[in-house]
N, C-alpha and C positions, 0 to 999 in steps of 0.2 A: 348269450349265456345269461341266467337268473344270477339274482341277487340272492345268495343261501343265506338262512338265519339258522343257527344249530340250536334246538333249544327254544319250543312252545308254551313255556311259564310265561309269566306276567311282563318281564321285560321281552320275552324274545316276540312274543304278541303286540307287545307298543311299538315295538322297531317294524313287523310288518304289517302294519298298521299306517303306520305313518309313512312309511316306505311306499306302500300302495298310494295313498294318498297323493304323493308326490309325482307320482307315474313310474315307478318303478317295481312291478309287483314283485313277490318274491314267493321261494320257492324254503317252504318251516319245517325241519326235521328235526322231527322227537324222537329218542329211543323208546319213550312209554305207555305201555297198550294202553292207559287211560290219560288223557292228555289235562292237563293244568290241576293234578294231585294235590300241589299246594295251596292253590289256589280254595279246591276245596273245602279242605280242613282249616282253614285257615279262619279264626277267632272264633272259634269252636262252632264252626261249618257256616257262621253269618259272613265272614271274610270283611276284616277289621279296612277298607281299600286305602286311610290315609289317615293323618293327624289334622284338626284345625290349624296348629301353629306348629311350625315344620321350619329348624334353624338345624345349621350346619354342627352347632352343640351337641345337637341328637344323637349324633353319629360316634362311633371311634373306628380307627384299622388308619386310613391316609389321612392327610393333612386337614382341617376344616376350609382352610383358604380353597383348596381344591373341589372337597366337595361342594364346598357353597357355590361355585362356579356351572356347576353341572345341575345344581339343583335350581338354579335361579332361572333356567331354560325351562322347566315346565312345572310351577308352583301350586303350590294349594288352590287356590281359583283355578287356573287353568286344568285342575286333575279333574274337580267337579263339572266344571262345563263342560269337558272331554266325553264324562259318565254320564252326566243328561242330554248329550246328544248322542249318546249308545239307548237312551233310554230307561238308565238306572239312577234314579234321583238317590239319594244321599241324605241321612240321616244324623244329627251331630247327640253323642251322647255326652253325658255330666262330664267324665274325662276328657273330652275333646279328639275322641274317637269318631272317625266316619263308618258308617254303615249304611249297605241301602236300605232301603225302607221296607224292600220282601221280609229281610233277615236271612238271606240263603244268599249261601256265597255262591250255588248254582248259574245265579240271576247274575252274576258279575262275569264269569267264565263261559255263559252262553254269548252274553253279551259281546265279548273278547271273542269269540271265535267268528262270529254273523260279521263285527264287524274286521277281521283281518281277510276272511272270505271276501269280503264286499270290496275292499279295495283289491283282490287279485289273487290274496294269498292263494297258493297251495301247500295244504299241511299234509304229510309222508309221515305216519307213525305207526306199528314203531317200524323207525329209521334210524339204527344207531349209525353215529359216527365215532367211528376206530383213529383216523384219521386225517390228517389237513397236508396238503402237498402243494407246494407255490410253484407255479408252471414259467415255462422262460416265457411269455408273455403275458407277464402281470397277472394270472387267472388263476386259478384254485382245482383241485381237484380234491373231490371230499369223499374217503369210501371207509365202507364199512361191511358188514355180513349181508346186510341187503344188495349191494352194486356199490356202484359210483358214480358220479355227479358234477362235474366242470362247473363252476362259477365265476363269475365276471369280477365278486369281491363277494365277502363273509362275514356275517355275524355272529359274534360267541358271545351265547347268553345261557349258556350248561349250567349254570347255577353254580352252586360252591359242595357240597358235602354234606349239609343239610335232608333230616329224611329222606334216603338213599332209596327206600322206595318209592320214591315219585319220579327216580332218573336221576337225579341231582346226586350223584356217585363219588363227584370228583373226576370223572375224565375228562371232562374240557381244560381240567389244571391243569391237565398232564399233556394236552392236545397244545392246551398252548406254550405249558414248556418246553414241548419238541421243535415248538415254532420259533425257538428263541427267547419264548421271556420267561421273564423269575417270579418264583411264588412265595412270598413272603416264610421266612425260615418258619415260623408257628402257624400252623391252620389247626383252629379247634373251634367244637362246637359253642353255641353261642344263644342267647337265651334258651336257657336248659333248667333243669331242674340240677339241685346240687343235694348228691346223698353223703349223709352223715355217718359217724362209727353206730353201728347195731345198739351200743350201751347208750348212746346219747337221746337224752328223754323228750329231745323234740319227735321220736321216730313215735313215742305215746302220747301225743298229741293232735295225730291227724285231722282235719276237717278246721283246727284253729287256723284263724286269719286276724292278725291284728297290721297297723300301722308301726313300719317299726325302721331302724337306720341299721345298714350293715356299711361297714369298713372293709378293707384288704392293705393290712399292714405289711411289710416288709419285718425279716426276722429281728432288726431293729427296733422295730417298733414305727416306722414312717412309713404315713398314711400314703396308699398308693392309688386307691379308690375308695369313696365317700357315697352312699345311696339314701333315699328315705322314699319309703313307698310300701304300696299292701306285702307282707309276708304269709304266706301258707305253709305252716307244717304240717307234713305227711308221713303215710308209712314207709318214706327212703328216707325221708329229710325236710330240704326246705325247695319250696317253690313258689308262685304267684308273681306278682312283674318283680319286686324289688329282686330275688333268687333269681331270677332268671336274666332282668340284668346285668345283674353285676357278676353274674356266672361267667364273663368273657374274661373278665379282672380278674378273676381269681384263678382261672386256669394260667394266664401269660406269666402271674406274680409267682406261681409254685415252682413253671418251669425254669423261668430265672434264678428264683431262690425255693427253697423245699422246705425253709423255715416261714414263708410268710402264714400269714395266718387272715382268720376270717372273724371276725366279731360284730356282736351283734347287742343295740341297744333298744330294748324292749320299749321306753318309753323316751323316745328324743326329743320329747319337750320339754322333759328337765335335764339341768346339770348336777352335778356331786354335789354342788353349796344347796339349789331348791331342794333337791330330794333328803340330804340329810338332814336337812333342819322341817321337814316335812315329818320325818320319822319321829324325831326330838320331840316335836307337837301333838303326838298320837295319844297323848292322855290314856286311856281307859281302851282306845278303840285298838283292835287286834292288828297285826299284821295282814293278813290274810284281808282280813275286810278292806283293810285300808289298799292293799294291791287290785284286789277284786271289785271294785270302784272303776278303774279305765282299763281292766284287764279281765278276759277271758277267766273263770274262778277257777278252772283247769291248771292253767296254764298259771295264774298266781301261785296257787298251791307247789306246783311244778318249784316254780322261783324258789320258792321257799325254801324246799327242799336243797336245792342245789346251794344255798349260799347255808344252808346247814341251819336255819332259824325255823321254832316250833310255828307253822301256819296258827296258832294261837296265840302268839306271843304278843302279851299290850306295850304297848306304847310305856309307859312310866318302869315298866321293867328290863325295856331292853337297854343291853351293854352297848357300848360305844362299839366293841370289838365285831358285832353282830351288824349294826347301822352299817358298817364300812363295808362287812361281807353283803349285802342286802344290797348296799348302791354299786356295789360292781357287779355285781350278777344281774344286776337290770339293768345298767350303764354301756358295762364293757363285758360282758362276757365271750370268751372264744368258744367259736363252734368248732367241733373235729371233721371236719369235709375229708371224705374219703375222695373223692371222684364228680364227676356230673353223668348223667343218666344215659350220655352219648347220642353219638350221628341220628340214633332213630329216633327221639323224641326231641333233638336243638329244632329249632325255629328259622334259625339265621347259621350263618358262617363268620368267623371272625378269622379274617385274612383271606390272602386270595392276591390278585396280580396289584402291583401296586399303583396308582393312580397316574405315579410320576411315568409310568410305560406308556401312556396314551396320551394323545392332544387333548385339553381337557374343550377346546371347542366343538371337536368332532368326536371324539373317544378313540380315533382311527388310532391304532399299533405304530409306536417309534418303531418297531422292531422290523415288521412285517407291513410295506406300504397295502391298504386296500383291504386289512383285517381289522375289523370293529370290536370293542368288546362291550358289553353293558351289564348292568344287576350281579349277581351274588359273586359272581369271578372276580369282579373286582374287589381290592381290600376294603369295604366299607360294608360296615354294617352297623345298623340302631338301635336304640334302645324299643321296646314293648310298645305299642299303640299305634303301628301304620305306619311308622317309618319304614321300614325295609318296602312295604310297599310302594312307597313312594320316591322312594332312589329308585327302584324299578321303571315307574312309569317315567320319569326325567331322562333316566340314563338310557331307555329306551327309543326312549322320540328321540333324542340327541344323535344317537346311533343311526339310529332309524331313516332321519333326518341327512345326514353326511353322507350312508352310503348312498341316499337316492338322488343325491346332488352329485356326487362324483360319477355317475354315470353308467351306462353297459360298455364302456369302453376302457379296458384294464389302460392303467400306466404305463 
């Protein structure tokens, strides 16, 4: 009986891959007519494949002690030498983003397929699985609307919920919580765009991108997440990494509490004391001018507006009462977040099986001896720039790895 991998995205192709490698080839079913979707589209069709500097910080959903564990099995070096001996050299941009050097994420997913081919794989797609059934001798029996399939041991790499039209639906959560394990009480989407109320004037601002720090307070007032990075508003709202990071924080903090809130400071290299006494110093020179010096003149105007001060107003005439409105609406002001843009435009999944269910040497199931899990099923996911790719390719060979040591002989 074959080693099954459910699931021909990025991890479920590192696990047979390396699976192969090891002498175990194995047998990769995808439910989707076109195979590695995400792969794709992924950093706007060049496919972002990792970060230069890749730490367990990166991450949220399980433990960092955990994932550091799983990620120190196949690092940053070891991701690149993996991809120029596929024959995809690797490119490092100013962010410390990798890219190959075509700029087509094509070049990455032919690459992945030649080489899971080359070690034995056989990919079945589409092949959904419905299904996972543990046999009285250790073995598996996986079916679905195409047939069914006895396996020796199994890989779930189904992805999480994420762009549902690439396959990644969400039933391998459900496959594996019929198998016995648990899926973290919140699964939501996860670098997403986050839209705002219709009246809110970042929605007339589109195309602006500045540098900027967003929060996620507690209806308290205590800080629950902290970000600073590019910001994009659009005509939903806000997007670009820093929005789409911290889009994970902000859904978990609303479902716990329905008071937190989302604020946002336009220029986070001052505080209250440099900016008002910056205002104080404005002599002759305008508001407006004096904003539109490190700000989009859009988007100054915009400020001005909202903290209720004339975009003309000098320096020697403004009220104290006006300086105070002016540094909180650039400092701290809240945004009205309606929502995130949902399952079809997240990137990632935030949540999913939790780390402590698997051995984190092998990823093998406490639950289910001989069931493997790797990539987006699991609770972990990263922030923007090739992390998620790169828990894939670790949590892949890790997987990949163990079930082709464990053998064709069920327990």
């Amino acid at each position: 009986m074959p080693l099954a991998i459910v699931g021909a995205g990025a991890a479920g192709l590192m696990a047979a891959i390396t699976a192969g490698r090891e002498g175990a080839p194995a047998v990769v079913l995808d439910g989707a007519k076109v195979l590695g979707a995400k792969i794709l589209v992924s950093g706007g069709g060049r496919c972002n494949v990792t970060h230069d500097a890749v730490t367990e910080g990166d991450y949220a959903g399980s433990t960092p002690p955990a994932i550091r564990r799983v990620l120190r099995r196949f690092d940053v070096p070891r991701t690149i030498a993996f991809f120029a001996d596929l024959g995809v050299t690797l490119k490092r941009e100013e962010t410390g983003k990798l890219f190959p050097t075509t700029d087509s994420s094509r070049t990455v997913l032919e690459a992945l397929l030649r080489a899971a081919r080359a070690a034995g794989a056989e990919i079945r797609h589409p092949w959904r699985i419905e299904a996972i059934a543990p046999l009285e001798d250790g073995a598996f029996c996986l079916s679905g609307p195409a047939g069914s399939l006895e396996a020796s041991c199994v890989i779930l790499a189904t992805g999480g919920r994420s762009l549902p039209r690439s396959g990644s639906d969400g039933a391998g959560l459900e496959v594996a919580r019929h198998l016995g394990h648990h899926v973290t009480p919140r699964v939501v989407p996860a670098l997403v765009g986050l839209t705002v109320a219709p009246e809110c004037f970042v929605r007339q601002l589109s195309g602006i991108a500045v540098d900027a720090r967003l929060e996620v307070r507690s209806g308290t007032g205590r800080r629950l997440a902290r970000m600073e990075e590019s910001l994009l508003c659009t005509h939903f709202g806000l997007s670009g990494p820093l929005a789409m990071d911290i889009s994970r924080h902000w859904q978990l903090a609303v479902a716990e509490d329905a008071a937190a809130t989302l604020v946002v400071s336009w220029v986070p290299e001052q505080t209250d004391a440099s900016l008002d006494a910056a205002l104080r110093d404005l002599g002759g020179t305008s508001v407006h001018a004096f904003l539109a010096s490190s700000l989009p003149a859009r988007l100054a105007r915009a400020l001005c507006d909202v903290a209720g001060v004339a975009p003309t107003e000098v320096g020697h005439t403004l009220r104290r009462e006006a300086r105070r409105a002016l540094v909180r609406t650039l400092l701290e002001l809240p945004v009205p977040v309606t929502g995130t843009r949902g399952w079809n435009h997240a990137e990632a999944t935030a949540g999913g099986i939790p780390l402590g269910e698997v051995h984190l040497d092998t990823l093998e199931s406490r639950v289910v001896p001989g069931l493997y899990l790797c990539g987006e099923i699991l609770d972990v996911d990263g922030r923007i720039g090739g992390f998620n790719f790169q828990w894939a390719w670790a949590s892949g060979y890790v997987a990949g790895l163990a079930a082709a040591r464990r053998g064709g002989t069920p327990r």
